[in-house]
N, CA, C and O atoms as a GROMACS GRO file, in nm:
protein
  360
    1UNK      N    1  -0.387   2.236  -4.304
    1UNK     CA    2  -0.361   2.377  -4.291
    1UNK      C    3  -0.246   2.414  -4.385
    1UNK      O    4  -0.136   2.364  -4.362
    2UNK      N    5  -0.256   2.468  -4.451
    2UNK     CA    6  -0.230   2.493  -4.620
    2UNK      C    7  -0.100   2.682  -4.573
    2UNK      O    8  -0.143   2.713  -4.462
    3UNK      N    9  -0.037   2.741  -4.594
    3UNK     CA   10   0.065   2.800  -4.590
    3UNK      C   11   0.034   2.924  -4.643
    3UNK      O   12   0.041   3.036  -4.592
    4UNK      N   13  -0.021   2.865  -4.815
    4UNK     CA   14  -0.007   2.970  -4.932
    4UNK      C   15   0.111   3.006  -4.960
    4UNK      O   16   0.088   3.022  -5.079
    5UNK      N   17   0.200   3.027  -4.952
    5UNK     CA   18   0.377   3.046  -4.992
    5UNK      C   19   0.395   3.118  -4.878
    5UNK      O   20   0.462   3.221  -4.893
    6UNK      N   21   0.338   3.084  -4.721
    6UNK     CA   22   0.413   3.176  -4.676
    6UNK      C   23   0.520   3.089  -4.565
    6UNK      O   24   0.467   2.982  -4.537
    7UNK      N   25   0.591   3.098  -4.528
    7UNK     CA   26   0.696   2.981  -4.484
    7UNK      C   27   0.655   2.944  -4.329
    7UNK      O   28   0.650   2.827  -4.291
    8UNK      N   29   0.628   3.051  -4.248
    8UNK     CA   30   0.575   3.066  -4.117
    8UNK      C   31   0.486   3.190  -4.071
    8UNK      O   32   0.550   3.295  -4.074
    9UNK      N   33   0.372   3.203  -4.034
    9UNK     CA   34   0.245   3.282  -4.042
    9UNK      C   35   0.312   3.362  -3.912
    9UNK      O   36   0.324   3.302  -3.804
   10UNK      N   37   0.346   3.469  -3.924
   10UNK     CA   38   0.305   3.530  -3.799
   10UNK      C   39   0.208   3.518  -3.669
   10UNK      O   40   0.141   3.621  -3.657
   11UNK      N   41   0.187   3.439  -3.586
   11UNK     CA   42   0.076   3.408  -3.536
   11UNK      C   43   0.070   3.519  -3.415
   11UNK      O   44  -0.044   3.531  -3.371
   12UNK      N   45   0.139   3.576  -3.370
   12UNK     CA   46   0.130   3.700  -3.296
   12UNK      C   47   0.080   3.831  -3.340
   12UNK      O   48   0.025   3.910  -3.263
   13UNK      N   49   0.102   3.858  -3.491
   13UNK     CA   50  -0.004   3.980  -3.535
   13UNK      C   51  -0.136   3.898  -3.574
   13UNK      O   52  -0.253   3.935  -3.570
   14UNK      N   53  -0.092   3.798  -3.607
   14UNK     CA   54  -0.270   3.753  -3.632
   14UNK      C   55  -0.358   3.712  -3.522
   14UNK      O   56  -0.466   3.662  -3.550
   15UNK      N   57  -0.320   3.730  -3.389
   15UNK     CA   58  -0.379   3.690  -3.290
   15UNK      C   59  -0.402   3.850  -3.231
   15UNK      O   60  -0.516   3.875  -3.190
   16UNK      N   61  -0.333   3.924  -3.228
   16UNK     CA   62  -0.381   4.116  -3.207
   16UNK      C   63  -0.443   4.134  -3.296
   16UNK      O   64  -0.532   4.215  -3.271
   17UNK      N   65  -0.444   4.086  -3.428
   17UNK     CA   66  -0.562   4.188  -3.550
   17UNK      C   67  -0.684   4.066  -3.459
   17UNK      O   68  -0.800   4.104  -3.453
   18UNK      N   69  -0.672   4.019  -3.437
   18UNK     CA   70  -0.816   3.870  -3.422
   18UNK      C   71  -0.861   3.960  -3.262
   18UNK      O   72  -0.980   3.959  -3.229
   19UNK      N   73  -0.799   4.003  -3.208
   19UNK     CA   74  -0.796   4.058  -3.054
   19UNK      C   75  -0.856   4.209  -3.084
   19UNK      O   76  -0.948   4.253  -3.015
   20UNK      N   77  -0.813   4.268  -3.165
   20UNK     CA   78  -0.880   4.435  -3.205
   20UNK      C   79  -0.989   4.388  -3.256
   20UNK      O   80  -1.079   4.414  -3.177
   21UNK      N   81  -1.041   4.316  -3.374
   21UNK     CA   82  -1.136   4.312  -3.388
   21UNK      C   83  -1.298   4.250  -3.295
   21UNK      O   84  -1.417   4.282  -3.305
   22UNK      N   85  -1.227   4.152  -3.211
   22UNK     CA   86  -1.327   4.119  -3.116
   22UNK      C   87  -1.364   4.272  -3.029
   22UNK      O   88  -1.473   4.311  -2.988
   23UNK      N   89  -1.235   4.335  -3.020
   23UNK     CA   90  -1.281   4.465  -2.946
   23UNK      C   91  -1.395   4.586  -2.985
   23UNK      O   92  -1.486   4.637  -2.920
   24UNK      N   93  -1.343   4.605  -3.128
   24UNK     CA   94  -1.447   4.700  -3.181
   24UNK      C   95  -1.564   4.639  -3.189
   24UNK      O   96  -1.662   4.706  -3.157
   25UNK      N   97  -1.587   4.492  -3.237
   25UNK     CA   98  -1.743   4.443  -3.272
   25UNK      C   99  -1.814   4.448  -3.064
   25UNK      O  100  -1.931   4.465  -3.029
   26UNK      N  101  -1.739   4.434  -3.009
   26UNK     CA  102  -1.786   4.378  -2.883
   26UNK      C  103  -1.785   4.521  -2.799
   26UNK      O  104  -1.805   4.518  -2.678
   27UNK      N  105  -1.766   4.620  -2.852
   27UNK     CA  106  -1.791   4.773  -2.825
   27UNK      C  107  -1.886   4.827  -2.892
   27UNK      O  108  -1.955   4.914  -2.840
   28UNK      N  109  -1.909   4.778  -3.043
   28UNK     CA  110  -2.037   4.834  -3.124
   28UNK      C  111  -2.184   4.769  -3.036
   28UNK      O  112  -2.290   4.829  -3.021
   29UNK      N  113  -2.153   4.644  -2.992
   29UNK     CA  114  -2.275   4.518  -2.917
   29UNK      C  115  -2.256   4.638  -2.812
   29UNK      O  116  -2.296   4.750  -2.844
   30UNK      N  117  -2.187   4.613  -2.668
   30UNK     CA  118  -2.181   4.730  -2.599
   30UNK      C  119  -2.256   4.829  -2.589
   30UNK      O  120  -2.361   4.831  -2.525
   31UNK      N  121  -2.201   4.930  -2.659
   31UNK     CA  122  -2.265   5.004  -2.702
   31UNK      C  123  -2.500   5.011  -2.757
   31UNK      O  124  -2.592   5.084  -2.720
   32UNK      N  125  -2.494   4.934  -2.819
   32UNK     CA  126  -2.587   4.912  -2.876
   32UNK      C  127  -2.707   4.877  -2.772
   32UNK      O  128  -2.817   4.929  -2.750
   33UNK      N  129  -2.648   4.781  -2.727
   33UNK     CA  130  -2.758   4.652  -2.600
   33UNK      C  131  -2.730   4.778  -2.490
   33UNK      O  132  -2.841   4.825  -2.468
   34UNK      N  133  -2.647   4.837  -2.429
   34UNK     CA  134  -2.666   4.918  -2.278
   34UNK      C  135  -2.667   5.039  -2.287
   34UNK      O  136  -2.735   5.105  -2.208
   35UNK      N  137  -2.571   5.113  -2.408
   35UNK     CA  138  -2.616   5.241  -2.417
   35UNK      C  139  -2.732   5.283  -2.529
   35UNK      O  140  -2.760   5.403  -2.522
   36UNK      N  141  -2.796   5.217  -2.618
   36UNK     CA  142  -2.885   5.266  -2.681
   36UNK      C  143  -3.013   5.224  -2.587
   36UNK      O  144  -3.099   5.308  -2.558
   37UNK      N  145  -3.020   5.092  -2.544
   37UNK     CA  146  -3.150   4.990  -2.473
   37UNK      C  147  -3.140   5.066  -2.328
   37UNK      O  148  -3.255   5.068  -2.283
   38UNK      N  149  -3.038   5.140  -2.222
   38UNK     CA  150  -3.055   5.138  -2.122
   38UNK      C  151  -3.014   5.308  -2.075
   38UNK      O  152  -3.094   5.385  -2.022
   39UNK      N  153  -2.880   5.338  -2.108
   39UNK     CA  154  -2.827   5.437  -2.068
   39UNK      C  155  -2.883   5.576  -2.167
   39UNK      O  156  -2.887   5.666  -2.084
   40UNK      N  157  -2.917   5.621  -2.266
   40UNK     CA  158  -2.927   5.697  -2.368
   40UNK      C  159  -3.123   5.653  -2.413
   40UNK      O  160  -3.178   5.726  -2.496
   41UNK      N  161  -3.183   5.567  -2.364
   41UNK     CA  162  -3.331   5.519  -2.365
   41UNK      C  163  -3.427   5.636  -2.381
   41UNK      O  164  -3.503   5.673  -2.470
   42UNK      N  165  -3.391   5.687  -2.247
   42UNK     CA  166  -3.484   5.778  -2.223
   42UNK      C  167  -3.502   5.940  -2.378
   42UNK      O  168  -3.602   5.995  -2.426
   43UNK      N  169  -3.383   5.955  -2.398
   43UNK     CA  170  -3.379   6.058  -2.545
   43UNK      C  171  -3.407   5.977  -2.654
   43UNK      O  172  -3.455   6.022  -2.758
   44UNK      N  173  -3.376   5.841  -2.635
   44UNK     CA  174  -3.437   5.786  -2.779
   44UNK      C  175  -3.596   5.748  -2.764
   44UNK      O  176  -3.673   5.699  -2.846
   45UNK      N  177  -3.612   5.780  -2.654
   45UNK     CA  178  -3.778   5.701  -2.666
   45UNK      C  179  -3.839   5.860  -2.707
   45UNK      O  180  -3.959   5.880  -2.728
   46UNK      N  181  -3.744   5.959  -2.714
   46UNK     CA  182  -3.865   6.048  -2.851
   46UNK      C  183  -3.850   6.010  -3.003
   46UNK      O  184  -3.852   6.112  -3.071
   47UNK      N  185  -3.838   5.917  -3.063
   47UNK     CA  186  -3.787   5.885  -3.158
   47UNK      C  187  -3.868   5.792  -3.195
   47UNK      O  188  -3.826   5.689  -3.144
   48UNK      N  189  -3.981   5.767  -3.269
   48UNK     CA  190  -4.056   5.631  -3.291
   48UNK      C  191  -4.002   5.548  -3.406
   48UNK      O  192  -3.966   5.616  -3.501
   49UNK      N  193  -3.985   5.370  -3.424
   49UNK     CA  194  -3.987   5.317  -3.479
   49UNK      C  195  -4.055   5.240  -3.520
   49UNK      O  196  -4.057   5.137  -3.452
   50UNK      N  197  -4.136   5.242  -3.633
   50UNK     CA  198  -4.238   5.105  -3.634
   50UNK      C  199  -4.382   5.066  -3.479
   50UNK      O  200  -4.436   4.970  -3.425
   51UNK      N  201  -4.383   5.237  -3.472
   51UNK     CA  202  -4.498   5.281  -3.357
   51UNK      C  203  -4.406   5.235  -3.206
   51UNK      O  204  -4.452   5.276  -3.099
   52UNK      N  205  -4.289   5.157  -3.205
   52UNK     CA  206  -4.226   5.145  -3.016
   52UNK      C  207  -4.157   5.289  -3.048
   52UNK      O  208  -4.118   5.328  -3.157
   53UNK      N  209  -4.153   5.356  -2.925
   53UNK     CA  210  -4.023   5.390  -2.848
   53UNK      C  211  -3.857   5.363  -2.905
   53UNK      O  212  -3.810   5.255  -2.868
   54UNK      N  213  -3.783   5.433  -2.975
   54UNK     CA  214  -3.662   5.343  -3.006
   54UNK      C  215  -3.592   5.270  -2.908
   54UNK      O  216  -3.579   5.148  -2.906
   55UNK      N  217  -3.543   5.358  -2.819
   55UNK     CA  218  -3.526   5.324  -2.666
   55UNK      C  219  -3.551   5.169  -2.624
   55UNK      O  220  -3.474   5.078  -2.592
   56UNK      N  221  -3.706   5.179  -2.639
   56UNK     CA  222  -3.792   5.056  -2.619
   56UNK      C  223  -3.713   4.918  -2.698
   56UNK      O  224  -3.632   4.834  -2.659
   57UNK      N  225  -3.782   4.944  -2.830
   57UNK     CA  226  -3.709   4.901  -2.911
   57UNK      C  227  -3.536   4.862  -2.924
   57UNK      O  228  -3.522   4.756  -2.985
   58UNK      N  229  -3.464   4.896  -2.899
   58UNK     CA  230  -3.310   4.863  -2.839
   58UNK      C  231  -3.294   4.759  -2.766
   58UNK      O  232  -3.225   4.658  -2.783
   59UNK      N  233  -3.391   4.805  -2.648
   59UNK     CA  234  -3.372   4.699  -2.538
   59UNK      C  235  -3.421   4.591  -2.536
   59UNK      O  236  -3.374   4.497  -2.472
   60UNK      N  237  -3.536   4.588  -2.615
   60UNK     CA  238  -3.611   4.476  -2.686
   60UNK      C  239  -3.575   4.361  -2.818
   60UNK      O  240  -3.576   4.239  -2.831
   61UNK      N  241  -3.550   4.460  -2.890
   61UNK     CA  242  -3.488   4.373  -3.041
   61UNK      C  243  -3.336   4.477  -3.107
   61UNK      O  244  -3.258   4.439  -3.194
   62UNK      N  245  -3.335   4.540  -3.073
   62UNK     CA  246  -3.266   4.625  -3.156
   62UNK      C  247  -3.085   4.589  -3.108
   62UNK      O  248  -2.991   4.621  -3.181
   63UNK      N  249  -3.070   4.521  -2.977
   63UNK     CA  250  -2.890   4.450  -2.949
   63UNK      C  251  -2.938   4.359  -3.013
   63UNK      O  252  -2.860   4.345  -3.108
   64UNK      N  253  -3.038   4.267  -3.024
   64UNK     CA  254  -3.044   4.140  -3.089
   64UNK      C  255  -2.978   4.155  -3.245
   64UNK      O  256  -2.866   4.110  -3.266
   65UNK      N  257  -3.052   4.219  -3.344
   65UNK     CA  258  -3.072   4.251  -3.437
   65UNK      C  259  -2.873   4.274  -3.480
   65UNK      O  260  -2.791   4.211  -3.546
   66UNK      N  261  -2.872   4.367  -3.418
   66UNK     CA  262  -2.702   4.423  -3.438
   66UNK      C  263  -2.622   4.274  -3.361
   66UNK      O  264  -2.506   4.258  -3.399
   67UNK      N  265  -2.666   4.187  -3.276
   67UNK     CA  266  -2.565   4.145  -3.239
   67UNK      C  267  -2.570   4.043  -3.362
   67UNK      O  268  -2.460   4.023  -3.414
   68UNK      N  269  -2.674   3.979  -3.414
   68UNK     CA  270  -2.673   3.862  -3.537
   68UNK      C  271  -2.571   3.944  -3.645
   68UNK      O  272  -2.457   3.908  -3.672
   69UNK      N  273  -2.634   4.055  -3.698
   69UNK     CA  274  -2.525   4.150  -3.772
   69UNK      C  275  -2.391   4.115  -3.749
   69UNK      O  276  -2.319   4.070  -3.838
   70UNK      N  277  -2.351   4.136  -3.619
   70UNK     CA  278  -2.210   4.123  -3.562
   70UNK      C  279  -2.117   3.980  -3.643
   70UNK      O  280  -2.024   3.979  -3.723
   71UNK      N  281  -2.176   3.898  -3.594
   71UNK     CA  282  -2.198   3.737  -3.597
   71UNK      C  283  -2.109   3.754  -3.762
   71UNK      O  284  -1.996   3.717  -3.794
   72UNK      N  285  -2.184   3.804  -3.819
   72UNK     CA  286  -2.166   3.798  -3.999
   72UNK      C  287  -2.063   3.869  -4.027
   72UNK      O  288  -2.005   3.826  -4.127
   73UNK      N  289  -2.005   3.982  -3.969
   73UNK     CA  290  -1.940   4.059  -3.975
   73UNK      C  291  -1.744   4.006  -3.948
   73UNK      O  292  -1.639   4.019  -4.011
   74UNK      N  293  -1.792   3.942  -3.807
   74UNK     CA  294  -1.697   3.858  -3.730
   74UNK      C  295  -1.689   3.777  -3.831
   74UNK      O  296  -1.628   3.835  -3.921
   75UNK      N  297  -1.723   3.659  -3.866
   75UNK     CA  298  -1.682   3.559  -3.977
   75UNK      C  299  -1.596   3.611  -4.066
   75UNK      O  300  -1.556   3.542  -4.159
   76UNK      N  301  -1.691   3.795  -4.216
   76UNK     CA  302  -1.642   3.776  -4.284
   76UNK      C  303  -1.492   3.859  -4.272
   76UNK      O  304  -1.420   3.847  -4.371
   77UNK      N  305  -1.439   3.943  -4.158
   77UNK     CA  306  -1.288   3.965  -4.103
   77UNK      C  307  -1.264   3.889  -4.087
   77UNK      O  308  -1.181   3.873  -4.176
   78UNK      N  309  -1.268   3.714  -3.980
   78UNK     CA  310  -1.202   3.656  -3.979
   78UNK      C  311  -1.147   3.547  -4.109
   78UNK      O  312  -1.028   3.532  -4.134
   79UNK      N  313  -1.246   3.485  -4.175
   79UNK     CA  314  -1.243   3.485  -4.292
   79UNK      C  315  -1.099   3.571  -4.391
   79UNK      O  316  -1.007   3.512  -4.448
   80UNK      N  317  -1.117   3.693  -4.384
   80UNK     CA  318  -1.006   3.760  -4.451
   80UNK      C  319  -0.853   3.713  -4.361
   80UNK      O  320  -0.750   3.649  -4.385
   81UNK      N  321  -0.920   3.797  -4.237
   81UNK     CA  322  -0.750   3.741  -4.184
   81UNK      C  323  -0.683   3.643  -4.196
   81UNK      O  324  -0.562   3.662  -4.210
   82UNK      N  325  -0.730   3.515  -4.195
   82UNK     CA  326  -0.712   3.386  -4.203
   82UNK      C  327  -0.588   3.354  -4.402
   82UNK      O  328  -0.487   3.294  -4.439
   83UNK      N  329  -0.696   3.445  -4.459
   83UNK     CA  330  -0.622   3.481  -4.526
   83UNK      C  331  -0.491   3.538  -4.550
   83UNK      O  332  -0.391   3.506  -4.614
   84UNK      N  333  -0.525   3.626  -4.480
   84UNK     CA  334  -0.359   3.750  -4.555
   84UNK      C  335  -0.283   3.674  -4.460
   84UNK      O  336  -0.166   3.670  -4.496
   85UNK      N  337  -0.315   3.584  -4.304
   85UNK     CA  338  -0.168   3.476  -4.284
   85UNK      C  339  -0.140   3.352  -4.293
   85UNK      O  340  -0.069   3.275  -4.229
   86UNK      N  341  -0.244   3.340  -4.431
   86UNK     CA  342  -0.191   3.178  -4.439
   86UNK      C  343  -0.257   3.106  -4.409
   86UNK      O  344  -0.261   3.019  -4.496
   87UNK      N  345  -0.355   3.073  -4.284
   87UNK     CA  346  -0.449   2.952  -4.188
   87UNK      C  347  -0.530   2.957  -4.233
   87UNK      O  348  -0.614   2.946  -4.143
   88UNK      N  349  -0.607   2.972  -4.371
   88UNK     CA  350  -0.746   2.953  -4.376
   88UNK      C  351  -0.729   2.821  -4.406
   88UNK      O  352  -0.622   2.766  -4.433
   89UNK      N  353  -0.856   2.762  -4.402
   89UNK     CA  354  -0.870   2.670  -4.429
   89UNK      C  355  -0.940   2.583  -4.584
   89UNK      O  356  -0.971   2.466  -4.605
   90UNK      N  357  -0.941   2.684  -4.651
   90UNK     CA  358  -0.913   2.617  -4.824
   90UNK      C  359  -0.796   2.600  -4.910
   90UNK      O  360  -0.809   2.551  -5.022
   0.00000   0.00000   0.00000
């Protein structure tokens, strides 16, 4: 575990930026899987995608879809952060 010139990493803002971001991605999932698939269904199922229901669709593939998204997303922030304090690991 490599420094980069920095003498000692803050590990308390890098553990709140690592803590906000689990929040927003895990509010977009949230969001996505119960209020698009469950709560908000019924107005999206006037909405067709690919002949389902969007609604339908949500609750079916559409949290999946966004949560793999997520997945990639999460890496490439953490990835950065890791960066700007030092802990990455290259």
């Amino acid at each position: 575990m490599e420094n980069s010139g920095n003498p000692k990493p803050d590990l308390k803002k890098y553990w709140r930026e690592n803590l906000r971001y689990l929040l927003i991605l895990l509010s977009i999932w949230f969001l996505a899987s119960f209020g698009f698939g469950i709560l908000w269904a019924e107005g999206l199922n006037n909405i067709r995608m690919g002949g389902f229901k969007l609604g339908f669709w949500f609750a079916q593939q559409g949290s999946i879809y966004v949560f793999v998204v997520l997945i990639f997303v999460y890496v490439y922030l953490m990835n950065k952060l890791d960066k700007k304090y030092g802990v990455d690991e290259d």
